[in-house]
N, C-alpha and C positions, 0 to 999 in steps of 0.2 A: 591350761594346767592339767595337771596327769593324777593328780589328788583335791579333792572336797571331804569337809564335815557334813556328816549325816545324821539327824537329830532325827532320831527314830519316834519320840512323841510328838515335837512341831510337826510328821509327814503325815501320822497316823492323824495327828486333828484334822489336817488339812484334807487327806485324802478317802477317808473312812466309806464314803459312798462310790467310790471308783469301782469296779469291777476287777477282775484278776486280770484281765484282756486289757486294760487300759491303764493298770500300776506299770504294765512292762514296758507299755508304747512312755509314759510318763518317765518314766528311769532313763529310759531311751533318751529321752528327747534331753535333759536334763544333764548327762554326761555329755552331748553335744555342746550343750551353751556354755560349760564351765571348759570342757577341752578345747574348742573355738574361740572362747572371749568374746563372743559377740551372735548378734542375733541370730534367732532360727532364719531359714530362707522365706517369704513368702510367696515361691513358686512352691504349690501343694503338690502337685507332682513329681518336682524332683526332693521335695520333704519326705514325702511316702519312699521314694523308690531309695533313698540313704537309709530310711529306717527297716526298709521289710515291710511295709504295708502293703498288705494285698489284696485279699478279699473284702467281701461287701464291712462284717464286722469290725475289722481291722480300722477299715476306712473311718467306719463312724465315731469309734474309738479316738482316732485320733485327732477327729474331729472336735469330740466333745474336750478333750484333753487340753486341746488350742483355745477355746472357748471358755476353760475355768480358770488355766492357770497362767495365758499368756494375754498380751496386747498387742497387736497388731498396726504396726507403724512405717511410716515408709521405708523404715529399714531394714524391716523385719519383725518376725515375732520376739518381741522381750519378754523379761521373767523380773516382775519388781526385786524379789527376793534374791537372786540370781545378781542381779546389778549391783544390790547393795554388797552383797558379799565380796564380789568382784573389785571393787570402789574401796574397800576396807583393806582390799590387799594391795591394792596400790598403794593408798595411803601408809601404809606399814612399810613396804619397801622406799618411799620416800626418806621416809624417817629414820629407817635406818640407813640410807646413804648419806643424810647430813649427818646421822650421828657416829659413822663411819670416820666420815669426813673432817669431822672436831676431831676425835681423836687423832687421829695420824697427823693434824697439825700442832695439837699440843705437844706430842710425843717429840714432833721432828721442828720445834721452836727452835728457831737461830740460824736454821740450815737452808740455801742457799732456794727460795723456793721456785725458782723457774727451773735449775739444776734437779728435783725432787717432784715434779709436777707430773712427771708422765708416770713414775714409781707410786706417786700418793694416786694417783688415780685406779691405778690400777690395785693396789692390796687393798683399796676404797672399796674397788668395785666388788673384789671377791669376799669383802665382808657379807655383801646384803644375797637378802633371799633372792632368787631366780623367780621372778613372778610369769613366766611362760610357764615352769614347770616347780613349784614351789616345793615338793617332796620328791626327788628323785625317784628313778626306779631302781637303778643301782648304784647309792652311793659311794661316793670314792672319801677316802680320809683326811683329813686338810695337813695340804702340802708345803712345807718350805722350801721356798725359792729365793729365799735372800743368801748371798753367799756369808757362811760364819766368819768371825774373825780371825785370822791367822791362813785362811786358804785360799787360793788362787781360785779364781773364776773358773780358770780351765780345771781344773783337779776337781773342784765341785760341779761342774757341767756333765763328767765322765761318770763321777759318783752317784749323780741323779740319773745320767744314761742309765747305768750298771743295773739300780735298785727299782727300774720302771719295766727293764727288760725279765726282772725276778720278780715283778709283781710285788714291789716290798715299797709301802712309801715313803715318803724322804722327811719324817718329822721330827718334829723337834727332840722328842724323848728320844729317838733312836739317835740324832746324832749326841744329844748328850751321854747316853751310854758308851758311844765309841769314843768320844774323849775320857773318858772316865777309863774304862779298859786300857788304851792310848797312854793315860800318866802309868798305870800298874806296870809297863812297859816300856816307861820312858820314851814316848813316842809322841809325837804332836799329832792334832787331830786330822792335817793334810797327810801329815806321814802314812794314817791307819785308813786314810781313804785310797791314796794309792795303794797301798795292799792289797784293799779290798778291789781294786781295779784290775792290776796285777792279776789276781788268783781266783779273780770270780765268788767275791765270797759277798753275801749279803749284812754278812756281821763280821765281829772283830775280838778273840777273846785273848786277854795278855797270854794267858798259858801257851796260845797256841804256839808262838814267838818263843817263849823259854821251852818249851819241848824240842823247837826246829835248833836254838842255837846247842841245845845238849849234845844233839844228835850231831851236828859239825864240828862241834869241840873236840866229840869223841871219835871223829872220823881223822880231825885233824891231826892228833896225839899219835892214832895208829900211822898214819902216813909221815907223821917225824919218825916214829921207831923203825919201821923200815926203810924209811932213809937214812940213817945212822949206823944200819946196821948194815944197811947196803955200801955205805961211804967207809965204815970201819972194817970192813971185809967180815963182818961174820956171817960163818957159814950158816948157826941154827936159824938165821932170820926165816920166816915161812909168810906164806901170802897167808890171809883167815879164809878157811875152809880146806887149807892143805892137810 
C-alpha cells in the first residue's frame, strides 16, 4: 500500500525512549512493511544496504529497533501491529466485494445470469478498495462505462475516445447534462454525442445549435435573393461587400 494511518500518541507511547537516529531508521523500516505487505528481509545486510545503514551508529540503531519492535521468524522480521492492520484491510475489502456483489445481483434480479456474469464481476470489482494501493496517488473520478439508453455502443465508445483524449471524464452528471441541453435542442443524446465527436467539443450547449442554424438561415435567405434576382434579370442584385 502507498498510504497508512499515523497515530501520533500510540508512536509517541511506544517510541519515547528511541533516539532521533533511530525514529528514522524506525519510519524507514515501517513504510517498508506496509509498501511490501510482508515481512522485513532477515538477511541484515541486504536490510541495512535497502535502508542506508551504514556506519557503526546506524548499525546499532537498527539493531535495537529490530529488537523492540519486530519478531523475527522464518520469514522475516514481523510487526504485530503492522499485521494486524494489514489483516483489517483485507477483511474490509472482502466485505466490500460480497457487499458489492449483493447489490449488483439484486439490482440486476431476473436477468439472464450467465449472460451478466462477466459485467457483474467486473462493476463488482471496481466497487471495492484496491488493497495493493488503498488511497491512490492520483485519483482518477469514477467513470461510466455502461452504454446509456438510446445510444449505440459505437457512438458511445467515440464519445468516451473523445472525453479521455480531453482529459474530461465520462460521468454520469456530464452525460446527464448533455441530455438535458440535447432536449433544449431537440436533439437525442447520441445525436449531441455525435456533435460532440464531429467538432471536437467536450460539452454540448443548446445555444450553440440555434446560433449555427441563425447563421445558415441567414446565409440561406441571402443566396435566394440573389438567385432570384440573378434568374429575374435584375441588374441592382450586388454580391455583400460590393
Amino acid at each position: 500500500m502507498h498510504y497508512y494511518q499515523h497515530n501520533i500518541g500510540d508512536y509517541r507511547k511506544d517510541t519515547s525512549h528511541l533516539t532521533l537516529l533511530e525514529h528514522g531508521i524506525y519510519r524507514q523500516l515501517l513504510d517498508t512493511y506496509y509498501l511490501d505487505e510482508q515481512p522485513l528481509t532477515n538477511d541484515i545486510a541486504k536490510l541495512m544496504r535497502s535502508h542506508s545503514v551504514r556506519n557503526a551508529d546506524e548499525q546499532q540503531s537498527l539493531q535495537n529497533v529490530l529488537t523492540d519492535f519486530f519478531v523475527l521468524t522464518e520469514n522475516g522480521y514481523i510487526h504485530t501491529r503492522c499485521d494486524k492492520e494489514l489483516a483489517h484491510l483485507y477483511a474490509k475489502s472482502e466485505s466490500a466485494r460480497a457487499s458489492a456483489n449483493a447489490r449488483w445481483t439484486r439490482k440486476n434480479k431476473g436477468i439472464d445470469a450467465n449472460a451478466m456474469q462477466t459485467q457483474s464481476e467486473c462493476n463488482a470489482n471496481g466497487m471495492l478498495p484496491n488493497t495493493q494501493y488503498p488511497t491512490p496517488i492520483n485519483p482518477i473520478p469514477n467513470i461510466n462505462t455502461i452504454t446509456p439508453e438510446g445510444v449505440s455502443d459505437e457512438v458511445f465508445k467515440d464519445f468516451c475516445k473523445l472525453r479521455k483524449g480531453l482529459k474530461a471524464p465520462v460521468t454520469q452528471t456530464a452525460i446527464n447534462g448533455l441530455a438535458k441541453e440535447g432536449q433544449k435542442a431537440n436533439l437525442s443524446l447520441e445525436q449531441v454525442m455525435i456533435l460532440c465527436c464531429q467538432n471536437g467539443w467536450r460539452g454540448f450547449k443548446a445555444e450553440w445549435i440555434k446560433e449555427k442554424k441563425t447563421v445558415e438561415q441567414r446565409n440561406s435567405t441571402v443566396m435566394s435573393g440573389l438567385t432570384r434576382g440573378i434568374i429575374g434579370g435584375n441588374k441592382d442584385v450586388r454580391l455583400l461587400g460590393k
